[in-house]
C-alpha positions in Angstrom: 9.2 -35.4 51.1 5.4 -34.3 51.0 6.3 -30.9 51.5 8.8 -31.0 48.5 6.0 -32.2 46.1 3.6 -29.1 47.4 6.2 -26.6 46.1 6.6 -28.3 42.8 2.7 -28.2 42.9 2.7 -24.4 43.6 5.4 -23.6 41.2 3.5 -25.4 38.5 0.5 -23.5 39.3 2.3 -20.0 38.8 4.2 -21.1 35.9 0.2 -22.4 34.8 -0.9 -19.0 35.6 1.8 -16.8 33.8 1.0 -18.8 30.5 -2.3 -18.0 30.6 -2.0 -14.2 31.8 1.0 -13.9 29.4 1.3 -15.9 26.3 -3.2 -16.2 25.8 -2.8 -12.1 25.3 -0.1 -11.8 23.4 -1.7 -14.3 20.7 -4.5 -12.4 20.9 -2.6 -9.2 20.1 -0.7 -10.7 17.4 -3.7 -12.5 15.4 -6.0 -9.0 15.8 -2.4 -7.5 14.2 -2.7 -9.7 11.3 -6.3 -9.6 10.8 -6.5 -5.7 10.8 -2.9 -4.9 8.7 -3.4 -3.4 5.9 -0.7 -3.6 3.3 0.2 -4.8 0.0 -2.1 -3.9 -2.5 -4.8 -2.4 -0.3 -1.6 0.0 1.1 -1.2 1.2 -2.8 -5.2 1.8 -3.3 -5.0 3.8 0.0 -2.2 6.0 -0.8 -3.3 6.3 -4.7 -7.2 7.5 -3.2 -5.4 10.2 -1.3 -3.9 11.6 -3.4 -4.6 14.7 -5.7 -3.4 16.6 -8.8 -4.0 18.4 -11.7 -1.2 18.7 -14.2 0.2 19.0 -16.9 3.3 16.3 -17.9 6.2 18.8 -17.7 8.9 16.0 -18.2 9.6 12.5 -17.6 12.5 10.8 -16.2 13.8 7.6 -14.7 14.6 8.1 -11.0 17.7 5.6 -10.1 16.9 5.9 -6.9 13.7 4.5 -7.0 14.3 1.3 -9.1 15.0 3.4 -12.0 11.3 3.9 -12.2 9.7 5.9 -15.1 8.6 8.9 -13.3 6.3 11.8 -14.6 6.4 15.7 -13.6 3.9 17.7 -13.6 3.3 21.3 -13.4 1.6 21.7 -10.0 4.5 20.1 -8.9 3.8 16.9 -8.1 5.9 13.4 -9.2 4.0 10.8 -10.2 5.4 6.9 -10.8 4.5 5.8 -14.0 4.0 2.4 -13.5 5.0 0.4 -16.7 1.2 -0.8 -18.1 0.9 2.8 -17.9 3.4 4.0 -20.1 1.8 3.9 -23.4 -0.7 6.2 -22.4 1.2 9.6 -21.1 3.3 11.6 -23.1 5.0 15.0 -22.2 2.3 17.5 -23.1 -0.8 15.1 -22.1 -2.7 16.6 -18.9 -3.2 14.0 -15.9 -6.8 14.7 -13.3 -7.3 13.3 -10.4 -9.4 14.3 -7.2 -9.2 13.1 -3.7 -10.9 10.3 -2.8 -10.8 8.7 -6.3 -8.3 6.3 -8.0 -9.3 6.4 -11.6 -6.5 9.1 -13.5 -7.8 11.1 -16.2 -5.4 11.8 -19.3 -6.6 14.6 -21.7 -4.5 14.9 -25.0 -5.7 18.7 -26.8 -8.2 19.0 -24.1 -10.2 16.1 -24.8 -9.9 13.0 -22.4 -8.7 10.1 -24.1 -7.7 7.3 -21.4 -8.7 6.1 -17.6 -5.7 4.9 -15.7 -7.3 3.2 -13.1 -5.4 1.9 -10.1 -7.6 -0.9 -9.4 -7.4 -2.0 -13.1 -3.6 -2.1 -12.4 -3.4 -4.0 -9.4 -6.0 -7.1 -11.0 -3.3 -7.5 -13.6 -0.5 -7.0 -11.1 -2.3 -10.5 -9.8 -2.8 -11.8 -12.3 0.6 -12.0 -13.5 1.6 -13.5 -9.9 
């Protein structure tokens, strides 16, 4: 009978042992995955900061396959989502600026700039309606 109760005391050790080796780490792992994600909102200002163009708005369309989302052409060649706080502002004709490493989005009318669309601008409203 004492020797039964030794290899139940063993076995609880291991089992002991693999928690600790096994499940400690992995919530480790999974809490630094959650503190260092990025996504959401701080995924659009990422994207939006990398990109570039310098264009003039060729056409507009809504692309179904994209939510049916108002979407601009320029004429480098680039597509650009109009997002709908933006609309207002662009017009086939207008000229849209923006550098690399930026996220504000200059729109000349005639040469002259006349508007800032500025991503960060968007997403505080984007909160704030949420």
């Amino acid at each position: 009978m004492e020797e039964k109760f030794m290899v139940n005391r063993k076995a609880s050790r291991i089992l002991f042992i693999a928690i600790i080796v096994i499940i400690v780490p992995l919530i480790a792992l999974v809490y630094w995955k959650v503190s260092h994600s990025i996504g959401g909102w701080d995924l659009v200002l990422r994207k939006a900061s990398a990109r570039s163009f310098h264009g003039r708005v060729d056409s507009i369309y809504f692309d179904r396959q994209n939510h049916n989302t108002e979407t601009l052409v320029l004429s480098d060649g680039n597509l650009l989502n109009l997002y709908p706080d933006w609309e207002t502002y662009v017009a086939v004709g207008d000229s849209l600026a923006k550098d690399t490493g930026t996220v504000p989005v200059l729109v000349y009318k005639n040469g002259k700039q006349v508007h800032v669309l500025d991503y960060k601008e968007l997403i505080k409203h984007f909160k704030s309606k949420n």
